[in-house]
C-alpha positions in Angstrom: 0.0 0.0 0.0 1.2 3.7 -0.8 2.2 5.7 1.9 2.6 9.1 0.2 0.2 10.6 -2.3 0.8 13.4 -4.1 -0.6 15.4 -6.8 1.1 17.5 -9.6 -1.4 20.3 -10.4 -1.2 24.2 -11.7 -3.4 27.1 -11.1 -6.1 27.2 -13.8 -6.9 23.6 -14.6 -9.7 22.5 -14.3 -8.8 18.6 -14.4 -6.5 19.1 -11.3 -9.7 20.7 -9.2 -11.7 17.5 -10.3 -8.5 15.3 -9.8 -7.9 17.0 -6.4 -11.4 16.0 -5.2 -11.5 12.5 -6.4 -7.9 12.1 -4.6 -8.9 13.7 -1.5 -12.3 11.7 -0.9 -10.4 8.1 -2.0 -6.7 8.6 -0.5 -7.6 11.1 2.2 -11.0 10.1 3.8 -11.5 6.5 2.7 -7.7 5.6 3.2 -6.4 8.1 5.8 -3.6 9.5 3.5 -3.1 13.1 3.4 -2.8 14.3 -0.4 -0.1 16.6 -1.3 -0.2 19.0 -3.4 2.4 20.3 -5.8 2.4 23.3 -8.1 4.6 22.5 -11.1 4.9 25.5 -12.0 7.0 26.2 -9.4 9.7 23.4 -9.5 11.3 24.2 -13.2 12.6 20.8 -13.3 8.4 19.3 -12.7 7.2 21.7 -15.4 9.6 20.2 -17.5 8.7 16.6 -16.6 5.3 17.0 -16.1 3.5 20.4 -17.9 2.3 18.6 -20.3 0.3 15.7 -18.5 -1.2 17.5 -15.4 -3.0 16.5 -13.4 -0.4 13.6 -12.5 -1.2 10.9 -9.5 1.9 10.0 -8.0 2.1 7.4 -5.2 5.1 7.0 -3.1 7.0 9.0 -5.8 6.2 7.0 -8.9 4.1 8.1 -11.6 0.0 6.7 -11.3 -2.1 8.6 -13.3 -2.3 11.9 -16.0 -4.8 13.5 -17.1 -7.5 12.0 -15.1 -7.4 9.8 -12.0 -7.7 5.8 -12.3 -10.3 5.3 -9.6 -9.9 1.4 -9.9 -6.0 1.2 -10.1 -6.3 3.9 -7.4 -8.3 1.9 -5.2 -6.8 -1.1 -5.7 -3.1 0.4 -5.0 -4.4 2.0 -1.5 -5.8 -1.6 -0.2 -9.6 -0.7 -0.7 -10.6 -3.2 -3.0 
């Protein structure tokens, strides 16, 4: 099971406010993980990496998810099911 969850976002998207919620109500209520959230836009060397493909799921440092989060994989990856 992941013990860090974090999310690469940016201010403006709309995909990251949808991805943000989704993470928060699977990871953070349902699996007692708090969600981190990181602004690519200030790390020059994430922006590079990951611009393009926000919102971006990573658990314990590894990539997940882009675009959209994978509510199955997700769930399945925390232990609930």
């Amino acid at each position: 099971m992941a013990e860090r969850v974090q999310l690469l976002t940016r201010e403006g998207c709309h995909l990251c406010v949808v991805a943000a919620e989704t993470l928060t109500r699977i990871a953070g209520e349902e699996a007692g993980l708090p969600v981190e959230l990181v602004d690519v836009d200030a790390d020059p060397e994430l922006r590079a990496e990951y611009g393009d493909l926000v919102p971006v799921v990573l658990l314990d440092g590894r990539e997940h998810s882009c675009f959209t989060v994978d509510v199955v994989r997700l769930r399945r990856d925390l232990g609930l099911g």
